[in-house]
C-alpha positions in Angstrom: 127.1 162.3 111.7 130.1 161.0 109.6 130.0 158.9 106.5 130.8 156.0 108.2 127.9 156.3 110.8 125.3 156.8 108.1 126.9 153.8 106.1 126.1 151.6 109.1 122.9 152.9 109.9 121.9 152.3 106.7 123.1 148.7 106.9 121.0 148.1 109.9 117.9 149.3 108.7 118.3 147.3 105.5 119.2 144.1 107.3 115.7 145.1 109.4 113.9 145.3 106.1 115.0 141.9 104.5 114.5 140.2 107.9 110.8 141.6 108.1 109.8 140.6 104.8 111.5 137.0 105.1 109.0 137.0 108.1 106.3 138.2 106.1 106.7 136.1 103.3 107.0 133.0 105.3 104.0 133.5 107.4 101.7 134.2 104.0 103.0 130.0 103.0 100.7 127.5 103.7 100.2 123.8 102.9 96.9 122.9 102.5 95.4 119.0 104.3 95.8 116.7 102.1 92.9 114.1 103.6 95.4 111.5 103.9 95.3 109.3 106.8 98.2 107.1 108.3 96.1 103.7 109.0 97.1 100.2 109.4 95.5 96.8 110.4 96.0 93.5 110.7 95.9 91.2 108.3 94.4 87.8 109.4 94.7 84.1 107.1 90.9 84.3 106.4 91.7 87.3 104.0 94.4 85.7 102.5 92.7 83.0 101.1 91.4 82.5 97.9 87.2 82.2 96.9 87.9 78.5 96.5 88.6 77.8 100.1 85.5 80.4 101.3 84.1 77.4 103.2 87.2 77.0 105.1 88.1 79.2 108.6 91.9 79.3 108.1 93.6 79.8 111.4 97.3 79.4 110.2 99.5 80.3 106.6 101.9 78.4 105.7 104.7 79.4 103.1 106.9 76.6 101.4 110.7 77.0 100.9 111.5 75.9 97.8 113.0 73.1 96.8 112.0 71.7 100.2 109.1 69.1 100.3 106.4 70.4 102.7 104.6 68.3 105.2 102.1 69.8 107.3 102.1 67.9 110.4 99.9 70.0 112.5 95.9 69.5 112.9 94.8 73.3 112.1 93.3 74.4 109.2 96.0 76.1 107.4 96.5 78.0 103.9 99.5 76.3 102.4 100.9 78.6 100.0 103.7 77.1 97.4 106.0 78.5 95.2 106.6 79.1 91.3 109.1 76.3 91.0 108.1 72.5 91.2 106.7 71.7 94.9 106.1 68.6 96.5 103.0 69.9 99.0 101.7 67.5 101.5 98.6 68.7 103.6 98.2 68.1 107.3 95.0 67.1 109.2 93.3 69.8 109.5 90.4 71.5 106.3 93.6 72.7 104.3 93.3 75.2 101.3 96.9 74.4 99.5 97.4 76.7 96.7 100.7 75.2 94.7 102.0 77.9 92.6 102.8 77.9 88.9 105.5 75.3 88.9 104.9 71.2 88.0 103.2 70.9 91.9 102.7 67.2 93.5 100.1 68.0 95.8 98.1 65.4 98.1 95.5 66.3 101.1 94.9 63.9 104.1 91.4 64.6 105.5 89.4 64.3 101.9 88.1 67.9 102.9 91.2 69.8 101.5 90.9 72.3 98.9 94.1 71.7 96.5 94.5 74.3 93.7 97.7 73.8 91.6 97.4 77.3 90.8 95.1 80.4 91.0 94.1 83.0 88.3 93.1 86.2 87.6 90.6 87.1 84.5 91.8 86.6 81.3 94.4 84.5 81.6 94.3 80.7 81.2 93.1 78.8 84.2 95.1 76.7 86.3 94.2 73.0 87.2 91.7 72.8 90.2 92.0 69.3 92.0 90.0 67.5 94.3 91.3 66.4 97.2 94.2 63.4 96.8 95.0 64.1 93.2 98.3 63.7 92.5 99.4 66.8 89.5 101.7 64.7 87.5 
C-alpha cells in the first residue's frame, strides 16, 4: 500500500470513530417527564363573578366600552363589568351583579334585586363603596 492509500484509510476509520461516538453519546441523553400537563377549560360567567353576587346564576358578562354609557336592555342575568375611568352603568331586567370599576361610576339597577358594587377589593386595601340597588354614586 502507498502513502496515499493509508492516509485515506485512515481518514475513513477516523470519520467511523467520530460518527460512532456522536451515536453513542446521543443515545446516553435523556430528558426526564416533567409532570406537566397541557389542560384547558371553559370558563363560564358564574366563575367570574364576585362573592357579592353568589346568590345570582349569571348567564351572560358584559364589558363596558369606555366613555360609552351602558344600557343593558336584555332580560338575562348578566355580570356587568365597567372600567377604571368614570362609567355611566345602567342595568337591565334581569338579577344583575354590576361591578363599576375604580373610576367616579353612576350606576343604577332596574329590578331592585341587582347587586351594584362601584368597586371590588382585595385584602388590605381600602374598600370600595358597596351600593344597594338604585343608588346613584355621585
Amino acid at each position: 500500500m502507498n502513502r496515499r492509500t493509508i492516509f485515506v484509510l485512515s481518514g475513513v476509520v477516523l470519520l467511523g470513530v467520530f460518527f460512532s461516538a456522536g451515536v453513542v453519546m446521543s443515545a446516553s441523553n435523556s430528558v426526564s417527564t416533567s409532570g406537566l400537563v397541557d389542560v384547558s377549560s371553559a370558563v363560564n360567567p358564574n366563575q367570574l363573578k364576585p362573592a357579592e353576587c353568589n346568590a345570582i346564576n349569571v348567564a351572560a358578562v358584559r364589558v363596558v366600552t369606555p366613555g360609552v354609557p351602558f344600557n343593558s336592555t336584555g332580560n338575562s342575568n348578566d355580570l356587568i363589568l365597567g372600567t377604571n375611568g368614570a362609567d355611566s352603568i345602567s342595568a337591565g331586567n334581569g338579577q344583575d351583579c354590576v361591578v363599576g370599576g375604580g373610576g367616579n361610576d353612576t350606576i343604577s339597577g332596574n329590578q331592585r334585586n341587582d347587586v351594584l358594587l362601584e368597586q371590588l377589593y382585595h385584602p388590605g386595601q381600602e374598600a370600595g363603596r358597596h351600593h344597594a340597588d338604585g343608588y346613584h354614586p355621585g
